[in-house]
N, C-alpha and C positions, 0 to 999 in steps of 0.2 A: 383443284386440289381437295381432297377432303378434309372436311375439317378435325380439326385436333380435339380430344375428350381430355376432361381433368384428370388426374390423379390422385387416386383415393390412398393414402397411406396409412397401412395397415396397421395400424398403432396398436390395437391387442397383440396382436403377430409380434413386434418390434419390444412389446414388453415382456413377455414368452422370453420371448432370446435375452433378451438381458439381465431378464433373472436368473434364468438355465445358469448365465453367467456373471454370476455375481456382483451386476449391475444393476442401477437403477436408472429403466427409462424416464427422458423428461421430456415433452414437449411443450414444445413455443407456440404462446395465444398469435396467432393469425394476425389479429386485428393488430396488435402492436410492432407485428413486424412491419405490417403495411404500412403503418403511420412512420415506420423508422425510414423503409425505402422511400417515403413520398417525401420525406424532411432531405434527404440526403441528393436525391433528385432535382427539387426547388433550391436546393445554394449553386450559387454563381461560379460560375469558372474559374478558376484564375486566370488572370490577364499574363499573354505570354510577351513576355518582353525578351525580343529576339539579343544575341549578342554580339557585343558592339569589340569588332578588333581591334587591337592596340594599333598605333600609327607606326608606320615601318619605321623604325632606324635607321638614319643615314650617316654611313660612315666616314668620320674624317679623313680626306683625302692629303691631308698636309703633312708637312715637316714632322718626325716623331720628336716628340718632346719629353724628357725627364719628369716622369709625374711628379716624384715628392719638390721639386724646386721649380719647374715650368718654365725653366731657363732654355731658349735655343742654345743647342750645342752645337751647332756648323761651324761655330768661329774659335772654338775650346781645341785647344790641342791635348789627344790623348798620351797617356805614357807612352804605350808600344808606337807613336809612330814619332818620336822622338829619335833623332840620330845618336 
């Protein structure tokens, strides 16, 4: 493959245009972005902590029961089946 050349950015050129328009070019010193990419490069991953499913719910198979009192009512006679 051949190899790749640097890019040279045209920063007269880039200041040109943003004067034209009402701009003012700024460029960034080099050296500090490097040190910003080499800082950001050198911290540690975060640790991934996979997640953990809730345990299935198992559902009561029994008698229904009267939540507010918790009383069996199989032995309760209701009004309508009163004669």
């Amino acid at each position: 493959m051949p190899r790749v050349q640097t890019f040279a950015l045209p920063v007269d050129e880039l200041q040109q245009v943003a004067a034209s328009s009402g701009l003012q070019w700024v460029n960034s010193d080099a050296d500090k972005i490097a040190a910003v990419q080499a800082a950001i490069a050198a911290e540690p991953r975060p640790i991934h902590v996979p997640r953990e499913r809730p345990p299935v719910v198992v559902l009561d198979e029994g008698p229904l029961v009267l939540v507010e009192t918790r009383r069996d009512l199989s032995a309760m006679p209701l009004p309508f089946e009163k004669n």
